[in-house]
N, C-alpha and C positions, 0 to 999 in steps of 0.2 A: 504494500500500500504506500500511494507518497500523496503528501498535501503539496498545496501550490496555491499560490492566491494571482487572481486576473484582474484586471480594473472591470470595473462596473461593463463597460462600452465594449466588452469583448462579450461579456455571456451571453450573445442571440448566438455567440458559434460551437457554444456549450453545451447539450440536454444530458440526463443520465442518461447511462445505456450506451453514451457513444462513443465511438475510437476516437483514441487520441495517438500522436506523436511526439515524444518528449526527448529533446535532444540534454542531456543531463552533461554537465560538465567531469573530465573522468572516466566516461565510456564511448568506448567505442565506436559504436553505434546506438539509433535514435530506440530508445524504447516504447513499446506499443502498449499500450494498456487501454482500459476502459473508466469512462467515469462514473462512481459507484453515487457522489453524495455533493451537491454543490449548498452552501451556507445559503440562508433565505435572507441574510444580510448583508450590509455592506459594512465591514470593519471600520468602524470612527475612528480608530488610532492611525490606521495605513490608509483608509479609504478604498481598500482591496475586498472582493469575495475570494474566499475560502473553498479548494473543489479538492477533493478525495477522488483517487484515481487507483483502479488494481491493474499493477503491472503485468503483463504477459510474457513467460518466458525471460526472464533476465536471471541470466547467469552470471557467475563472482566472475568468471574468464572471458567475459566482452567487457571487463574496466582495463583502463592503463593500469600496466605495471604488474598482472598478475599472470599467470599461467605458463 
């Protein structure tokens, strides 16, 4: 599972259920997952939403430096 927060003006490209592509700094390659849970708020500290995402398939040997 990995959190991530988006500005407001991005979630019409967001619903749950849907693929995502997450280029992670440290791997390899872009990891694929899906989005399980987006926050029904906007965080007043950052002014960010909050979106929960399960990763597909990432393995510890597509990070630099291992394997």
């Amino acid at each position: 599972m990995v959190r991530f927060a988006v500005p407001p003006e991005q979630l019409d490209q967001l619903q749950p259920q849907s693929a995502l592509q997450i280029e992670a700094e440290g791997w390899l390659d872009p990891l694929r997952g899906t989005v399980e849970t987006i926050a029904p708020e906007v965080d007043t500290a950052s002014q960010l939403v909050f979106v929960e995402a399960r990763i597909e398939g990432s393995r510890p040997e597509h990070r630099l430096g291992t394997g």
